[in-house]
MARPA-467201 format. One record per residue (C-alpha): residue in three letters; x, y, z. Coordinates in steps of 0.001 Angstrom, whole numbers, padded with zeros to 6 digits, always signed. Example, Ala and Ser with C-alpha at 12.3 -4.5 7.8 and 13.67 -1.06 7.14 Angstrom:
BEGIN
ALA+012300-004500+007800/SER+013670-001060+007140/
//
This chain:
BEGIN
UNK-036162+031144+048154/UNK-038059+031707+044720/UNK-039263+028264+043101/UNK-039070+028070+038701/UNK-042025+029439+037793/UNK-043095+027908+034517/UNK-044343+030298+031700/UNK-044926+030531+027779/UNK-041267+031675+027171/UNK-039695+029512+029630/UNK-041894+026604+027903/UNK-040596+027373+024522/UNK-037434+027913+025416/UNK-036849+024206+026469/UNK-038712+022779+023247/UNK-035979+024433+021660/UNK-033519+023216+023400/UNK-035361+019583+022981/UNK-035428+020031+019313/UNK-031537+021348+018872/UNK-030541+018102+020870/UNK-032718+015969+018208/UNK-031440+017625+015413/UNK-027647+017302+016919/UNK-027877+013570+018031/UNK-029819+012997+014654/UNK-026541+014507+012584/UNK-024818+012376+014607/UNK-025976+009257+014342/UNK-026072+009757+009747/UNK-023068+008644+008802/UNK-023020+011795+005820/UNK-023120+013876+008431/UNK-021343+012267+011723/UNK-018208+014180+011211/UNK-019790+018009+010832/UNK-019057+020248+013323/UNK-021717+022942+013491/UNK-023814+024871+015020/UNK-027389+024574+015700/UNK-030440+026934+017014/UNK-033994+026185+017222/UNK-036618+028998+017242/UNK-040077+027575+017374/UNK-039074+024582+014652/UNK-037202+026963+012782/UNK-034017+025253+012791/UNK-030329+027241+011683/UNK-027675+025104+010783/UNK-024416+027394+010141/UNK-020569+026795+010431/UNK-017641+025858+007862/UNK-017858+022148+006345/UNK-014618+020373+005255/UNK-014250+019603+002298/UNK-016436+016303+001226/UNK-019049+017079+003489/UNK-021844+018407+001741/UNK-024514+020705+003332/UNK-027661+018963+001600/UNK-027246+016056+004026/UNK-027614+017589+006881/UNK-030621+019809+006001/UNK-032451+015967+004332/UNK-031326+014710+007760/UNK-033142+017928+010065/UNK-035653+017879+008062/UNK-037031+014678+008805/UNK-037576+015105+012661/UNK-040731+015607+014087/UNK-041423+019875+015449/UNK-038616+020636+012355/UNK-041070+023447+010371/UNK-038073+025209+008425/UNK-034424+024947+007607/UNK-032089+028132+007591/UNK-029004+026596+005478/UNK-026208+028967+007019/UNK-023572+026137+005933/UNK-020674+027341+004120/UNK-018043+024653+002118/UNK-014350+025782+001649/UNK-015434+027023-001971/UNK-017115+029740-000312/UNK-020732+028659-001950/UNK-023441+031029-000312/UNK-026064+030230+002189/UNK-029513+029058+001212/UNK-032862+028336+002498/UNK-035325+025611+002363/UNK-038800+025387+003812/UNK-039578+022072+004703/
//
């Protein structure tokens, strides 16, 4: 019976997880951005927002919102609208 060894990567990967869940529950709780349904990875603060928005939702919230936590270093805009408008990237 092998016990969890803790390491580095294992480390890292649960900030990550940690910081997705902020970011998520932070999206959730602004009501600009309550309603997106995205996805989110975290990558030692490097957050990636991606996915489709409906139309009146507007991709600027949600990176103001993520940007504001705590361990957010970077924003990857992946966020597309329905008029197709391309991906960007802020450093925060």
């Amino acid at each position: 019976n092998r016990a969890f060894q803790e390491t580095p990567a294992s480390m890292q990967m649960f900030s990550d997880l940690a910081l997705q869940t902020h970011v998520r529950a932070a999206l959730r709780q602004d009501p600009r951005t309550a309603k997106m349904l995205i996805s989110i990875k975290a990558d030692e603060g490097r957050v990636t927002l991606s996915g489709m928005l409906e139309t009146g939702l507007e991709a600027k919230d949600a990176v103001e919102v993520a940007s504001k936590l705590p361990g957010v270093k970077d924003i990857v805009n992946q966020l597309r609208t329905a008029s197709g408008r391309s991906p960007y990237h802020i450093d925060t």
